[in-house]
N, C-alpha and C positions, 0 to 999 in steps of 0.2 A: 607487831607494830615496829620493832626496832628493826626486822629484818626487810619490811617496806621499806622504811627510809634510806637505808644501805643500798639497798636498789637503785632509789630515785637519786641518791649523791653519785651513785658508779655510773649513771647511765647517764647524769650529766656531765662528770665529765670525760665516759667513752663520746657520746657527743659533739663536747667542746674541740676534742683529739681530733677528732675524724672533719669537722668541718673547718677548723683549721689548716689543714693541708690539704683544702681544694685549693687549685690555683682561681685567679680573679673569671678567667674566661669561661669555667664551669659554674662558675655560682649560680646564675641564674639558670641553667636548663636543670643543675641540683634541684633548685628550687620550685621549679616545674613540676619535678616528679616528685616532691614532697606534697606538693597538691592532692596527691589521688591517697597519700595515705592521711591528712587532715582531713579529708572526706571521710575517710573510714572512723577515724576519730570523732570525730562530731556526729556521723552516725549513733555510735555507739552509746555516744554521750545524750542524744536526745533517747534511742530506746532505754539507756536507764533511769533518765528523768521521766519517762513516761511508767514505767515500771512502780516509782513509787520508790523513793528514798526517804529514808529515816532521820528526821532530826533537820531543822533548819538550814543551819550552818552547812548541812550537807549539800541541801537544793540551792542555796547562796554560792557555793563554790564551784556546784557541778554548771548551774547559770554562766557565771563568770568565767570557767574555763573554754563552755561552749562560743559565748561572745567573744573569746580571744581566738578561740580556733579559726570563728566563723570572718573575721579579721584579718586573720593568716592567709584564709583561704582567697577572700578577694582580690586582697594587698596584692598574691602568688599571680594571681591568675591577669593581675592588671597588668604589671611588670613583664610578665610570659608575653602579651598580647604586643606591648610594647617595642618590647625584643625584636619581637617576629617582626612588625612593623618596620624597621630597619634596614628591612633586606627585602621589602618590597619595593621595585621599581616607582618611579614618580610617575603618575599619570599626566598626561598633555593638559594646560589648561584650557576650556572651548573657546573660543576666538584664536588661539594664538596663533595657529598657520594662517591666519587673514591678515595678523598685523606682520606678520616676518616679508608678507611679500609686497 
């Protein structure tokens, strides 16, 4: 148990380290690609909820961690979309070479 916890403190904040010194212009494609491993995560997390956990509080948390993932995942993916959006050219609006001439 104690050696779990020391994990989840070190690995937050190797973490915190590491996402710290992205600069601003990478955050979002970071974040991109954190996408497909919140996939992998919420995977996981629904086949062990389906699997059959022990004890309430367990299926409460493992619920809860999934809704947060599944949160993540949208949030990532709406921003992504966004982004991209950006850099797409403006399309003509229809009529408008009728009223220029």
């Amino acid at each position: 148990m104690v050696e779990n916890l020391a994990v989840l403190v070190l690995a937050g904040f190797v973490g915190f380290a590491v996402i710290s010194k992205v600069p601003n212009t990478l955050h979002t494609p970071l974040m991109s690609g954190t996408n497909a491993i919140h996939g992998i995560v919420l995977l996981g997390g629904l086949i062990v909820l389906g699997l059959g956990v022990d004890g309430v509080l367990n299926k409460v948390l493992l619920v809860i961690a999934i809704a947060f993932g599944t949160i993540n995942v949208v949030g990532g993916f709406l921003v992504t979309d966004r982004m991209l959006a950006m850099f797409k050219g403006k399309k003509p609006q229809p009529g408008a070479d009728e009223e220029a001439s």
